[in-house]
NUZAVO-36475 format. One record per residue (C-alpha): residue number from 1; x, y, z. Coordinates in nm, 4 decimals, padded with zeros to 6 digits. Example, Ala and Ser with C-alpha at 12.3 -4.5 7.8 and 13.67 -1.06 7.14 Angstrom:
// NUZAVO-36475
<i->1, X->01.2300, Y->-00.4500, Z->00.7800>
<i->2, X->01.3670, Y->-00.1060, Z->00.7140>
END
This chain:
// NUZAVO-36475
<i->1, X->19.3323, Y->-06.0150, Z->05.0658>
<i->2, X->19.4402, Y->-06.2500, Z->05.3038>
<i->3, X->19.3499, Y->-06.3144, Z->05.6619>
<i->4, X->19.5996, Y->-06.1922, Z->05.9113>
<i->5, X->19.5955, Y->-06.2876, Z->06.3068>
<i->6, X->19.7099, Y->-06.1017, Z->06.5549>
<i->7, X->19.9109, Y->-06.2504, Z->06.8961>
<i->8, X->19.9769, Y->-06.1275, Z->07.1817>
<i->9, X->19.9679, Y->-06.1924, Z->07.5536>
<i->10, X->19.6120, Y->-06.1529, Z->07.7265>
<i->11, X->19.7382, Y->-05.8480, Z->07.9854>
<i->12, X->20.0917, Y->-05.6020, Z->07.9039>
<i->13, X->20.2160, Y->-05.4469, Z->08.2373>
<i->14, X->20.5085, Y->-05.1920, Z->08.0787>
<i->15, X->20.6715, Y->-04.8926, Z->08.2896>
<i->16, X->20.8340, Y->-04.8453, Z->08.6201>
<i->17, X->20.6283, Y->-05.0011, Z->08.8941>
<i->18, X->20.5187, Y->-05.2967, Z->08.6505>
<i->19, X->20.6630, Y->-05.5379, Z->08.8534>
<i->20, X->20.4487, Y->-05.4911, Z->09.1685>
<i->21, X->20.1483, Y->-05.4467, Z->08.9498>
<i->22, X->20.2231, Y->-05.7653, Z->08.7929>
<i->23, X->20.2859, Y->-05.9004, Z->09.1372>
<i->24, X->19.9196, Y->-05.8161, Z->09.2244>
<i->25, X->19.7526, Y->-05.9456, Z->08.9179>
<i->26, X->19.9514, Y->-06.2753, Z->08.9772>
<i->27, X->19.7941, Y->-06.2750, Z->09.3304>
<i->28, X->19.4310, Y->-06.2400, Z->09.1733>
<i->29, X->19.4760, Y->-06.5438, Z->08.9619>
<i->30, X->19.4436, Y->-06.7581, Z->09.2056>
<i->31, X->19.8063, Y->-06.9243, Z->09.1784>
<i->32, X->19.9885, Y->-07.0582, Z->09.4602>
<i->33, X->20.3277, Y->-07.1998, Z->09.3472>
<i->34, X->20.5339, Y->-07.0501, Z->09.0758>
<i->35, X->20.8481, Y->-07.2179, Z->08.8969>
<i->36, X->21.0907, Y->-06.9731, Z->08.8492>
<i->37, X->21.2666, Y->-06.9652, Z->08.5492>
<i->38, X->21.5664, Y->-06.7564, Z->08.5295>
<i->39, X->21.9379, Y->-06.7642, Z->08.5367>
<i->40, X->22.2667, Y->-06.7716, Z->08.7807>
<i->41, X->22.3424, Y->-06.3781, Z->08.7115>
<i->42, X->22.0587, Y->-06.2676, Z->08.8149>
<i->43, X->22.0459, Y->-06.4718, Z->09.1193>
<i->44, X->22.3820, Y->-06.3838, Z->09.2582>
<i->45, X->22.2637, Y->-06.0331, Z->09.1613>
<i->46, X->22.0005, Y->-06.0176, Z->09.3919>
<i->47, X->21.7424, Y->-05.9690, Z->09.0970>
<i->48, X->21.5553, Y->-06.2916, Z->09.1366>
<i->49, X->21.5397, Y->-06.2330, Z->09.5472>
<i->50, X->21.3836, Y->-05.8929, Z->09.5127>
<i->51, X->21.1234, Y->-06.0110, Z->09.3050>
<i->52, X->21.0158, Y->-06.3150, Z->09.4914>
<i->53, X->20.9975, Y->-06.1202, Z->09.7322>
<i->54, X->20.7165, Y->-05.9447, Z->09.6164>
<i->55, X->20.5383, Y->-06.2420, Z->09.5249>
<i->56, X->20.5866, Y->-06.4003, Z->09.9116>
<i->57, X->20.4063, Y->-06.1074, Z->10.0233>
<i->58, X->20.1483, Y->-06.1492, Z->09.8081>
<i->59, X->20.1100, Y->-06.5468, Z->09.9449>
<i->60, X->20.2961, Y->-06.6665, Z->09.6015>
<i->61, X->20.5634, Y->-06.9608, Z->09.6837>
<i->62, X->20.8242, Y->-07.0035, Z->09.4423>
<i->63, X->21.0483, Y->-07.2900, Z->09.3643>
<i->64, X->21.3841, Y->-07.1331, Z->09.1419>
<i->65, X->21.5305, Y->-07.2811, Z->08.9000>
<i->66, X->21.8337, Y->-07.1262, Z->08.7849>
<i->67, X->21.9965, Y->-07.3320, Z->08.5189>
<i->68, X->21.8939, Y->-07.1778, Z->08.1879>
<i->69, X->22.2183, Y->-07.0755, Z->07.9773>
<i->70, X->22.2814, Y->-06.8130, Z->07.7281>
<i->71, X->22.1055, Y->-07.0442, Z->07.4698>
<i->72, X->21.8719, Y->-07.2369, Z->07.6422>
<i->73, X->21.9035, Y->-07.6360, Z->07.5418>
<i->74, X->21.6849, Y->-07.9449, Z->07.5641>
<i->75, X->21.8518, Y->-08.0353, Z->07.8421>
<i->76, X->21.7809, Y->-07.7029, Z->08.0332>
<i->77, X->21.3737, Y->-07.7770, Z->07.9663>
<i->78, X->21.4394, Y->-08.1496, Z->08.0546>
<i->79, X->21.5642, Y->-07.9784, Z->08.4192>
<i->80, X->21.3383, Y->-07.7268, Z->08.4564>
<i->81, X->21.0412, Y->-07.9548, Z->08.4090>
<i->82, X->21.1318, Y->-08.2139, Z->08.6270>
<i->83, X->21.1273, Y->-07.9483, Z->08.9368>
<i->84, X->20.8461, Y->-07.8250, Z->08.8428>
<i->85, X->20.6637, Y->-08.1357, Z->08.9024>
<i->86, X->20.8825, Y->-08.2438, Z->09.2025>
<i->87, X->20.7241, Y->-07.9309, Z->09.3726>
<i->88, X->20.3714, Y->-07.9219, Z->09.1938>
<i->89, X->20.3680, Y->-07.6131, Z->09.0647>
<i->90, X->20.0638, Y->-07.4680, Z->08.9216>
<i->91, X->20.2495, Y->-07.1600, Z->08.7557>
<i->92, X->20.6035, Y->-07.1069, Z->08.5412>
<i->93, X->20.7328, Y->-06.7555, Z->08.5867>
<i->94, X->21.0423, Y->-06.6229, Z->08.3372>
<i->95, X->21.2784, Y->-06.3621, Z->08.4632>
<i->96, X->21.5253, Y->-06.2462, Z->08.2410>
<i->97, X->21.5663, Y->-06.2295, Z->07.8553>
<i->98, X->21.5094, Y->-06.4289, Z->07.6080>
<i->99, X->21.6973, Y->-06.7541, Z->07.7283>
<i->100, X->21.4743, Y->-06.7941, Z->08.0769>
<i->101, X->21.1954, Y->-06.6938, Z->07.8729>
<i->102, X->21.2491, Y->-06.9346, Z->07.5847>
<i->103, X->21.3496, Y->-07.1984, Z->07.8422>
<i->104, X->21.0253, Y->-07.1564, Z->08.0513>
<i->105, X->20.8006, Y->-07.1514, Z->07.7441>
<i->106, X->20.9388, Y->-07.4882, Z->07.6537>
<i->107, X->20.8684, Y->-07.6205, Z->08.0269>
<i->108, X->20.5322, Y->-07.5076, Z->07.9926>
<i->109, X->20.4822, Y->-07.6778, Z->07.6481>
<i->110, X->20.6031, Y->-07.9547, Z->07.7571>
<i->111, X->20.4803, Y->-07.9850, Z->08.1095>
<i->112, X->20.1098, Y->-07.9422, Z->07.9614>
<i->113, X->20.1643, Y->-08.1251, Z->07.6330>
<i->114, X->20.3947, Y->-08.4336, Z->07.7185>
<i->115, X->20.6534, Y->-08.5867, Z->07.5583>
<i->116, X->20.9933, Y->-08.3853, Z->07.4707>
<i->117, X->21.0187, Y->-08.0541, Z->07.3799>
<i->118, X->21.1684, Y->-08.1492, Z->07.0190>
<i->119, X->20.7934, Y->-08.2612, Z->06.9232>
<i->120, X->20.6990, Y->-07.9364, Z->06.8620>
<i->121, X->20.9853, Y->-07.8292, Z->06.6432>
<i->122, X->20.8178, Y->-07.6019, Z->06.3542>
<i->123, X->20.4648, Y->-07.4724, Z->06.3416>
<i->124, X->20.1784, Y->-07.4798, Z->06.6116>
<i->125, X->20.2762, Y->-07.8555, Z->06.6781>
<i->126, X->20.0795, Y->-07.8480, Z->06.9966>
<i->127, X->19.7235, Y->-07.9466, Z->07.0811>
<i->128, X->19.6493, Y->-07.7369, Z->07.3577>
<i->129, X->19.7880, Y->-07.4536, Z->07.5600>
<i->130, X->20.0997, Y->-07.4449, Z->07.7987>
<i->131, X->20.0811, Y->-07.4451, Z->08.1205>
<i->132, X->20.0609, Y->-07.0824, Z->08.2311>
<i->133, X->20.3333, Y->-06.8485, Z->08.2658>
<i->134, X->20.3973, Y->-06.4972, Z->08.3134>
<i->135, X->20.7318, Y->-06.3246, Z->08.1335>
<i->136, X->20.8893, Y->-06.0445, Z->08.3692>
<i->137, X->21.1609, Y->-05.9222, Z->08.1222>
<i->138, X->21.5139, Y->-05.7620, Z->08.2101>
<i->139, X->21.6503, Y->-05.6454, Z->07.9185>
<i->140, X->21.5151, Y->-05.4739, Z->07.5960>
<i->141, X->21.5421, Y->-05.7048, Z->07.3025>
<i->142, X->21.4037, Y->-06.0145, Z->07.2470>
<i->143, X->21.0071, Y->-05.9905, Z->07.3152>
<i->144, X->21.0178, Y->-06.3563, Z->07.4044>
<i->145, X->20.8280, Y->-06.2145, Z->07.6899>
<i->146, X->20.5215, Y->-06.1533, Z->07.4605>
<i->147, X->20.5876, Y->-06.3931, Z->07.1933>
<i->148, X->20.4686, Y->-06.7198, Z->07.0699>
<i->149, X->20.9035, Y->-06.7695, Z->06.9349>
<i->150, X->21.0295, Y->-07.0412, Z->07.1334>
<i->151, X->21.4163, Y->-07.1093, Z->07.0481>
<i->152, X->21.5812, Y->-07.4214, Z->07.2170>
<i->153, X->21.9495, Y->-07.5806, Z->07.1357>
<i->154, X->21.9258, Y->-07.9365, Z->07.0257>
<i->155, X->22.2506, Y->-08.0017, Z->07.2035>
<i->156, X->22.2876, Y->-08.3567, Z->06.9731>
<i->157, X->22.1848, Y->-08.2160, Z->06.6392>
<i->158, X->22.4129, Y->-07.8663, Z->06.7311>
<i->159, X->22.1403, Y->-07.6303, Z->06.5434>
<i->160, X->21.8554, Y->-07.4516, Z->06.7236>
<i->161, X->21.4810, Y->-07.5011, Z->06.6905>
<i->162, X->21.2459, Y->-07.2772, Z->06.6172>
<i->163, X->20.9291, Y->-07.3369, Z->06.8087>
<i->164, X->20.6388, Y->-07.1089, Z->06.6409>
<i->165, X->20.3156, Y->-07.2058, Z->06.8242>
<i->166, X->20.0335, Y->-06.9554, Z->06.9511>
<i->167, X->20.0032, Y->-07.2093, Z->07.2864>
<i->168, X->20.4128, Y->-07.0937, Z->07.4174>
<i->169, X->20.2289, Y->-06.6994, Z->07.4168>
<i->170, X->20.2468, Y->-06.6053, Z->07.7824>
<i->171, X->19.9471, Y->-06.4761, Z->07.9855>
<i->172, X->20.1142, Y->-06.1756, Z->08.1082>
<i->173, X->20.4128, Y->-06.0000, Z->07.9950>
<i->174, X->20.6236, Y->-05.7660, Z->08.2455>
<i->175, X->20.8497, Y->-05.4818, Z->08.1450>
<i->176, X->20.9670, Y->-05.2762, Z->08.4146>
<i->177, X->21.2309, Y->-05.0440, Z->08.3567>
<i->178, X->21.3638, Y->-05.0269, Z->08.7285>
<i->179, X->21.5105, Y->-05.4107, Z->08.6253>
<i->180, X->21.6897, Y->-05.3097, Z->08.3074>
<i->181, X->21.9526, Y->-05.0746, Z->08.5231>
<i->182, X->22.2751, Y->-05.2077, Z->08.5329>
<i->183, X->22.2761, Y->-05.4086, Z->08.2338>
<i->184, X->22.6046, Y->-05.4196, Z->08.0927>
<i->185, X->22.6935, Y->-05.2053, Z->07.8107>
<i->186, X->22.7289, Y->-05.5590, Z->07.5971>
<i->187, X->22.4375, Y->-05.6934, Z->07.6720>
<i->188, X->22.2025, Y->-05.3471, Z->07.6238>
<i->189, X->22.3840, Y->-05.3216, Z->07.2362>
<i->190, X->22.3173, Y->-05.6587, Z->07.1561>
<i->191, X->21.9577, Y->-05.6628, Z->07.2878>
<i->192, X->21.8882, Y->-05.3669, Z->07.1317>
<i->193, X->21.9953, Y->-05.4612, Z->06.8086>
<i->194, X->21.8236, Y->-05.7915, Z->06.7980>
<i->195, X->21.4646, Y->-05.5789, Z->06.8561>
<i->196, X->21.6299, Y->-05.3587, Z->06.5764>
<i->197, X->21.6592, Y->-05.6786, Z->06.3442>
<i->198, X->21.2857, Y->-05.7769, Z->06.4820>
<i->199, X->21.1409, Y->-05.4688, Z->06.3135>
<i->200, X->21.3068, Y->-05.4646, Z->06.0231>
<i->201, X->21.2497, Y->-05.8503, Z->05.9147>
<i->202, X->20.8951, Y->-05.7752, Z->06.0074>
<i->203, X->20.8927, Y->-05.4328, Z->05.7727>
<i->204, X->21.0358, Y->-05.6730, Z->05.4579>
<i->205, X->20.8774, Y->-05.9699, Z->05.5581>
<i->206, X->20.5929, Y->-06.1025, Z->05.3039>
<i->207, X->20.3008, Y->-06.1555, Z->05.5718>
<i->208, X->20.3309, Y->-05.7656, Z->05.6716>
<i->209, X->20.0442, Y->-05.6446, Z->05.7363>
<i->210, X->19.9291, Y->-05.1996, Z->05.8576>
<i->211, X->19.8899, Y->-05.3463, Z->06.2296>
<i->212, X->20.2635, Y->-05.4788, Z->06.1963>
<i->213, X->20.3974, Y->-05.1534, Z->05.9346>
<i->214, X->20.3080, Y->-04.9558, Z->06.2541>
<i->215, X->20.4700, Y->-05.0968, Z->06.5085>
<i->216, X->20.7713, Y->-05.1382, Z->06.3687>
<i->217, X->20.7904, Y->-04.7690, Z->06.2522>
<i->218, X->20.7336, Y->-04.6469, Z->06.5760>
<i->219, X->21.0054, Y->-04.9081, Z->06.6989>
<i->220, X->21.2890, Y->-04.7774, Z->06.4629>
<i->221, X->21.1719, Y->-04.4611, Z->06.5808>
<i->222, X->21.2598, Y->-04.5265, Z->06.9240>
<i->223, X->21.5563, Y->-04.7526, Z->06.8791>
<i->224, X->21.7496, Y->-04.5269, Z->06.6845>
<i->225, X->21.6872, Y->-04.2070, Z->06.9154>
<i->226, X->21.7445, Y->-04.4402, Z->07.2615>
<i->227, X->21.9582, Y->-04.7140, Z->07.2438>
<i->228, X->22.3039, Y->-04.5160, Z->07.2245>
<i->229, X->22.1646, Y->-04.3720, Z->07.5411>
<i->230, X->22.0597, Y->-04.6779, Z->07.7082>
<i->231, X->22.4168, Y->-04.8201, Z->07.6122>
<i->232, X->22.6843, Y->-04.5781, Z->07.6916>
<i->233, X->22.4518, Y->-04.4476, Z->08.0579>
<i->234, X->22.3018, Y->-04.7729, Z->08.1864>
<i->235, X->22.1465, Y->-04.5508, Z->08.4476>
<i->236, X->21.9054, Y->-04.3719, Z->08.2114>
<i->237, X->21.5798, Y->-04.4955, Z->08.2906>
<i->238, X->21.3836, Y->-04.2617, Z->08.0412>
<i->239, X->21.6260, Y->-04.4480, Z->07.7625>
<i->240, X->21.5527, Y->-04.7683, Z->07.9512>
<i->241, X->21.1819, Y->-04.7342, Z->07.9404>
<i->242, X->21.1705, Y->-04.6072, Z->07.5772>
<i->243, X->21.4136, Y->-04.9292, Z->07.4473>
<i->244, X->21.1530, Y->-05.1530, Z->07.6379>
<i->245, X->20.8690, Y->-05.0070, Z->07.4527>
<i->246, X->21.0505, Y->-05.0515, Z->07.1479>
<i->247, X->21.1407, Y->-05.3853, Z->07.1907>
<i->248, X->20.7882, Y->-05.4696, Z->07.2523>
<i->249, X->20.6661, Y->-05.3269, Z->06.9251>
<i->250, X->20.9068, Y->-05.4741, Z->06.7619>
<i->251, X->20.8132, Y->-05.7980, Z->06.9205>
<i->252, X->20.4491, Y->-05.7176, Z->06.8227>
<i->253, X->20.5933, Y->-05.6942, Z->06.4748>
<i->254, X->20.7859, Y->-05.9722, Z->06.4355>
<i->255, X->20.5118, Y->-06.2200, Z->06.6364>
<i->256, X->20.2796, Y->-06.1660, Z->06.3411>
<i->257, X->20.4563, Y->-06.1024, Z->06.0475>
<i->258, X->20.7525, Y->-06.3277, Z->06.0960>
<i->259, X->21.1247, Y->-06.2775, Z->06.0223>
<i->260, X->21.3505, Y->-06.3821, Z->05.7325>
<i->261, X->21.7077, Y->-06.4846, Z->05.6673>
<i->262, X->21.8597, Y->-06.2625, Z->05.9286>
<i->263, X->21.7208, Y->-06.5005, Z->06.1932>
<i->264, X->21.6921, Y->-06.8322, Z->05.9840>
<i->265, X->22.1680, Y->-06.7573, Z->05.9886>
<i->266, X->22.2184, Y->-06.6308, Z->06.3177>
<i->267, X->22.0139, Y->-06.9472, Z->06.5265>
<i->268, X->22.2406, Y->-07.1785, Z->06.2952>
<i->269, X->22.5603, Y->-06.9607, Z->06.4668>
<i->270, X->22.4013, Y->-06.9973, Z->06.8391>
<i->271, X->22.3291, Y->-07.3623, Z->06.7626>
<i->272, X->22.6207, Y->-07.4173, Z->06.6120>
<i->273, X->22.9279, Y->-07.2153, Z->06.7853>
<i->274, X->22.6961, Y->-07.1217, Z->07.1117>
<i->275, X->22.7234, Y->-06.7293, Z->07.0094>
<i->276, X->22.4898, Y->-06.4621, Z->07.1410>
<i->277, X->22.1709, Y->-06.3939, Z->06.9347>
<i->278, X->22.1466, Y->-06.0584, Z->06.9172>
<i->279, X->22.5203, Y->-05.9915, Z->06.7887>
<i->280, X->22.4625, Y->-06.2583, Z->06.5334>
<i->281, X->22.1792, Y->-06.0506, Z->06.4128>
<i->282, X->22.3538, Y->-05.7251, Z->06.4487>
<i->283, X->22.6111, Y->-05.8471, Z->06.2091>
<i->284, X->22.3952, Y->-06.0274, Z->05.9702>
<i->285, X->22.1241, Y->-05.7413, Z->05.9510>
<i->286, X->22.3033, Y->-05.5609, Z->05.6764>
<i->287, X->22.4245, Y->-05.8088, Z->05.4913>
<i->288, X->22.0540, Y->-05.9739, Z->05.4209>
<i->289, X->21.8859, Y->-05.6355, Z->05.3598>
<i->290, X->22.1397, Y->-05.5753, Z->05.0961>
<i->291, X->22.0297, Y->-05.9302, Z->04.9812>
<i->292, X->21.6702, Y->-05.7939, Z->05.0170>
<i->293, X->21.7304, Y->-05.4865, Z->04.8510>
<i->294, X->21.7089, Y->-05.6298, Z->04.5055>
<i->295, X->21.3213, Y->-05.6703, Z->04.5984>
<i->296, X->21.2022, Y->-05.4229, Z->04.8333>
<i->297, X->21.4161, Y->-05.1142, Z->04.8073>
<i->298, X->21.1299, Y->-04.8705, Z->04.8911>
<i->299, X->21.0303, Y->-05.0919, Z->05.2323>
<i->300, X->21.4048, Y->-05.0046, Z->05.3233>
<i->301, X->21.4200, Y->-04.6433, Z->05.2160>
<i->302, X->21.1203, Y->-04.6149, Z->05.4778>
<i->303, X->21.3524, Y->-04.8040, Z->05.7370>
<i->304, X->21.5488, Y->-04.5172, Z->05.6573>
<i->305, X->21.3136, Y->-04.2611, Z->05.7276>
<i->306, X->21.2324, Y->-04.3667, Z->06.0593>
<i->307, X->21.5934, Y->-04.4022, Z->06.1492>
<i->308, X->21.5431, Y->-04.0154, Z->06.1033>
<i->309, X->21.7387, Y->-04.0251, Z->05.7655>
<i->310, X->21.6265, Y->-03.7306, Z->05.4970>
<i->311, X->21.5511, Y->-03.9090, Z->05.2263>
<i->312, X->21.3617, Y->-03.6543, Z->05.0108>
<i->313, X->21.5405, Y->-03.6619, Z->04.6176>
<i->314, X->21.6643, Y->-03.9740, Z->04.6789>
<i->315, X->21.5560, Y->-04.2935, Z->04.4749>
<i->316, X->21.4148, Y->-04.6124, Z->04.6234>
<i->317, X->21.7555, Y->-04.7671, Z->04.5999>
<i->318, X->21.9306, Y->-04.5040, Z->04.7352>
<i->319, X->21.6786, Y->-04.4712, Z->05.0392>
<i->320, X->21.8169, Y->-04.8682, Z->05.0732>
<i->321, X->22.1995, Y->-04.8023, Z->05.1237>
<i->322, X->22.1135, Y->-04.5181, Z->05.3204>
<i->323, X->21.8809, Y->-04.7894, Z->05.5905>
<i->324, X->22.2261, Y->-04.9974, Z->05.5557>
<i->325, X->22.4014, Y->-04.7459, Z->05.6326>
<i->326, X->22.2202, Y->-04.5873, Z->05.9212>
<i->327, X->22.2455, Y->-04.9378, Z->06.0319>
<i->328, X->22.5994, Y->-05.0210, Z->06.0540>
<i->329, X->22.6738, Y->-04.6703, Z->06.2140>
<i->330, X->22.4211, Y->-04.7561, Z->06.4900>
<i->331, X->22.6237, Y->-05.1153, Z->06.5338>
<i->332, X->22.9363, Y->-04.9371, Z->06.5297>
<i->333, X->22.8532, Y->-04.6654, Z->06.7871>
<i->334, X->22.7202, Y->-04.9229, Z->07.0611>
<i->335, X->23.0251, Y->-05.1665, Z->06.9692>
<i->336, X->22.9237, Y->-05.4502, Z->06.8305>
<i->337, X->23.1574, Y->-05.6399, Z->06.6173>
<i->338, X->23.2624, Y->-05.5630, Z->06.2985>
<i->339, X->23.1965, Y->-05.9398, Z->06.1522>
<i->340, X->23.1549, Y->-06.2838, Z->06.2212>
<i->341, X->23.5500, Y->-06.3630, Z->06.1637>
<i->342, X->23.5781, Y->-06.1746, Z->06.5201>
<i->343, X->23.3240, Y->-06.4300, Z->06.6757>
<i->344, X->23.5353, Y->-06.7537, Z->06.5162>
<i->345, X->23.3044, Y->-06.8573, Z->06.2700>
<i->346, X->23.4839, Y->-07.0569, Z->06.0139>
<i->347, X->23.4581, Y->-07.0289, Z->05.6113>
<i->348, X->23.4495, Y->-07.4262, Z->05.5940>
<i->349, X->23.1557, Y->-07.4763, Z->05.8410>
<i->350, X->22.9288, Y->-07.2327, Z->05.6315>
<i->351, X->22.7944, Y->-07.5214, Z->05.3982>
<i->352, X->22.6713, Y->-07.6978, Z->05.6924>
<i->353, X->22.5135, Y->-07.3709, Z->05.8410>
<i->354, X->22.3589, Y->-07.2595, Z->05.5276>
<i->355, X->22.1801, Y->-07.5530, Z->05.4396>
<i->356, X->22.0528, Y->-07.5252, Z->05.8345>
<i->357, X->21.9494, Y->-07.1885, Z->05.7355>
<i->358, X->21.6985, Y->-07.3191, Z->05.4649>
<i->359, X->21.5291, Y->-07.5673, Z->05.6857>
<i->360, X->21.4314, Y->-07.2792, Z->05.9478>
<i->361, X->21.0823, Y->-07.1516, Z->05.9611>
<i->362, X->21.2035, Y->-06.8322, Z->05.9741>
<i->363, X->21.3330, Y->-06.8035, Z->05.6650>
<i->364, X->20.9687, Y->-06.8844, Z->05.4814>
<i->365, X->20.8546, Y->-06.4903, Z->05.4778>
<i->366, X->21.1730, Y->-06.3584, Z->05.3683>
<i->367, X->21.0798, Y->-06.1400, Z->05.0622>
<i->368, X->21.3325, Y->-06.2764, Z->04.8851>
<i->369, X->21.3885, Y->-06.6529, Z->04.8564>
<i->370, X->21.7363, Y->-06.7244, Z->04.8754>
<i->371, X->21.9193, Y->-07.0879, Z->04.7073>
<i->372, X->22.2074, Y->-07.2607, Z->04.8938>
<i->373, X->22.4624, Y->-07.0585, Z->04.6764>
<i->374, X->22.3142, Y->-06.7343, Z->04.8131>
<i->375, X->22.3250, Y->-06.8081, Z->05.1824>
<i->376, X->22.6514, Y->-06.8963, Z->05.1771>
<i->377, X->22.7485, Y->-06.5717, Z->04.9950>
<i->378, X->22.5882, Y->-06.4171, Z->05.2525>
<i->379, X->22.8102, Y->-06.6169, Z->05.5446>
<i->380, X->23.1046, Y->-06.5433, Z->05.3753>
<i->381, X->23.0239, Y->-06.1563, Z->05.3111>
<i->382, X->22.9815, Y->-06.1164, Z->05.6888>
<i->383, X->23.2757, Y->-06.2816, Z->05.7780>
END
């Protein structure tokens, strides 16, 4: 047997209302200046306002700083950090999805580590803890908000790290469904799909463990019965709240059991053609589980059953195509695209991107390791 461990932030505020709990525990800290991390959108939105508001009134300052993009870079950290210290903050608050969250986790590295963000490229690089930082999420996906993931573009190398290190977990994690309204239709599929592809690489993945199993049962569960809601009536807050639970067992999943090739491709596609995460995965998912297939067909067949597919008579294998298949029709049905070609990948840069693929951490607890040949085959199959 071996030893598993188990991370997660110290306090989970989840359900409508969170925020102003949150917004109270913040206060009882002790902290007096918080760096916001978020982005334009949800400035010009009004988001950011309405929940700084709530932290004024609770005697929190804040200091915002809007300039995380879609895929967070060095640059964005180098930013970030450098108004955090002009206004001495004691605190880094995300607000958003995964790119503020990713983004503030590498401030906080960084701010209480030194040097540049790139240092801790791989596996618990750091010596000691980030600086502290509550995650209030807005959309149902990622789980960077409860996490120790930290993905930043390398804008010179063109590929994205992968940051794995138990000191970028957040003290408290936020998800209030009252801030996932509105979310465009987009946005809620791809999100929703990426905590999909969360589960699932967790469920295959070689460091599973019964803690992990059950969470990301419960989290196909949910998915599958809630996201076509949560994408086609953005208004639903009983879909909204469900997705957000899902995406945080997923993330629970996935934070301790790892993920495979599905994530190893798609950060090489962010990195490399700046393309959002969550389709990447979305696209990918099927294609690697195919892959995977050849080793774990009854792990799928259960991915199957939780999807609410009957597989009684049928044989491992066939439980398998029947997961892929419940899978595409979920992608198709919330819109995503039908293949990478679509997103203008190109057949001649998937050398490059495969051998990128390899050298991500990610790709270690894939139950199936895969040679250069085979990740390509893969690339091309999803184009």
């Amino acid at each position: 047997m071996s030893v598993a461990k188990f991370f997660i932030p110290s306090v989970n505020t989840l359900g409508t209302g969170a925020v102003d709990s949150a917004a109270d525990d913040i206060a009882a800290l002790g902290f007096k200046r918080a760096l916001v991390v978020t982005d334009k959108v949800l400035v010009e939105v009004g988001l950011v306002a309405k929940v700084t508001a709530k932290l004024t009134a609770k005697g929190v300052e804040t200091v915002i700083f809007d300039g995380t993009q879609p895929n967070p870079t060095v640059g964005n950290v180098n930013a970030g950090l450098a108004l955090l210290k002009e206004h001495d903050c004691d605190f880094v608050i995300s607000l958003g999805g995964g790119s503020p969250h990713d983004c503030a986790k590498g401030i906080a590295l960084v701010a209480a580590n030194g040097g540049s963000i790139a240092d801790y490229e791989g596996v618990d690089k750091s010596p000691k803890p980030q600086m502290p930082l509550v995650a209030i999420n807005t959309t149902a996906g990622t789980a960077s908000e409860m996490t120790r993931f930290c993905i930043i573009t390398d804008e010179e190398r063109h590929i994205k790290m992968a940051i794995v290190d138990k000191n970028t977990t957040p003290l408290l994690s936020v998800n209030d469904p009252e801030l996932m309204l509105d979310k465009p239709k987009a946005l809620t599929a791809a999100t929703g799909m990426d905590a999909l592809t969360h589960a699932v690489e967790a469920y295959v993945s070689i460091a599973a463990n019964p803690i992990t199993d059950a969470c990301a049962e419960k989290a196909f569960t949910l998915i599958s019965d809630n996201l076509r809601n949560a994408v086609n009536n953005g208004q639903d807050i009983a879909a909204r709240d469900q997705m957000a639970y899902a995406q945080f067992l997923a993330g629970m999943a996935f934070n301790n059991a790892s993920l495979g090739y599905v994530h190893a491709m798609a950060h090489q596609l962010g990195g490399f053609y700046d393309l959002p995460h969550g389709v990447c995965n979305a696209i990918l998912l099927p294609h690697v589980q195919a892959y995977n297939a050849q080793v774990v067909p009854e792990r799928l067949a259960k991915v199957a059953q939780f999807m609410g597919v009957d597989i009684s008579g049928m044989t491992d294998e066939q439980g398998a195509e029947a997961a892929l298949e419940a899978i595409r029709a979920l992608s198709k049905d919330i819109g995503i695209p039908a293949n990478l070609t679509e997103l203008g990948v190109k057949e001649e840069d998937i050398p490059t991107l495969a051998t990128n693929a390899l050298n991500d951490a990610c790709g270690l607890t894939n139950p199936k390791q895969a040679t250069h040949e085979e990740i390509s085959a893969l690339f091309k199959g999803a184009l």
